[in-house]
Phi, psi and omega in degrees: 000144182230201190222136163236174189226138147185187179183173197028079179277334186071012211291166169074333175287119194283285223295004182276005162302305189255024164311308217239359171080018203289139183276011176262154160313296197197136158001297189313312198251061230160294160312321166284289214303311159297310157338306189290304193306339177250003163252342143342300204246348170281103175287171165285353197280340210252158188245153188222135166291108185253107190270051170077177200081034171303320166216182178175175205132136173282352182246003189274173177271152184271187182292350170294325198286301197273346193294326208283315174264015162256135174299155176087189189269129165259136153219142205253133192256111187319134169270182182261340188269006186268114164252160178051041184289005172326102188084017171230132180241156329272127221225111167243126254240335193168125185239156166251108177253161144292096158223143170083025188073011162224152187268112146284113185273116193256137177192172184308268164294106165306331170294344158321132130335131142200186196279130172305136171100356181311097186253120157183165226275006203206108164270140167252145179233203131196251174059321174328303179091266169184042159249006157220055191310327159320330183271312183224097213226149174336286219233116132246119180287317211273335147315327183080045164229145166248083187309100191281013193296142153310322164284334171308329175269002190074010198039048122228172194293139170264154193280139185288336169288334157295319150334293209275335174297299195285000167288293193311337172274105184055359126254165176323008202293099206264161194285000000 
């Protein structure tokens, strides 16, 4: 079993095709494409962290619709476009998990609330999307922050040990 990351799949959203510069045609092949692609690297055995945004739209189908044709145990960190979250559990404004010996703040928005005094050593986000990558770029080291948006990733989930790799290569991480 493994552990994955992403967030802001968007499904059913025409315009974040060209919000984000997104490489589809249309809403259809924008949907399948993710789908295949997070059902490709993803088992059902394996849990994916989902950092919020699933679908949108006024026509979109809701997040239950699309959670259903992706593989693993998802657990999901509320976005600002996720509505109607009614049955899907577990749905969290933000978690602090361990892995590799550091604390990670898992959460939507870096710009987001959580409790003061909240410790950890790295947060993944998303919501940035891939419009500002000098700031929220995969990896800011001087920041500590990792960006999981779907286009950063190419839209799949990265594995969590391929992560913990690309921190450890040529950045820093104290002990």
């Amino acid at each position: 079993m493994k552990t994955y990351f992403i967030g802001d799949c968007h499904f059913d959203h025409f315009n974040i095709i060209k919000y984000c510069k997104r490489p589809f045609s249309n809403v259809e092949e924008m949907n399948s494409f993710m789908i295949d692609k997070w059902n490709e690297t993803v088992s059902p055995e394996d849990t994916v962290y989902y950092l919020g945004d699933i679908s949108y739209g006024r026509d979109s189908r809701g997040p239950g619709y699309w959670l259903s044709l992706l593989n693993g145990n998802k657990i999901l960190i509320k976005g600002n476009h996720d509505r109607d979250l009614r049955g899907i559990r577990p749905v969290n404004r933000y978690l602090v998990e361990t892995f590799g010996g550091k604390n990670f703040l898992l959460i939507h928005s870096p710009e987001y609330d959580y409790p003061i005094g909240t410790k950890y050593d790295w947060m993944i986000h998303g919501h940035h999307h891939n419009k500002n990558l000098e700031l929220y770029p995969l990896i800011n080291k001087k920041n500590k922050t990792i960006n999981v948006s779907a286009e950063v990733l190419n839209y799949a989930p990265i594995e969590l040990n391929n992560l913990l790799a690309l921190l450890k290569i040529g950045f820093y991480l104290p002990q």
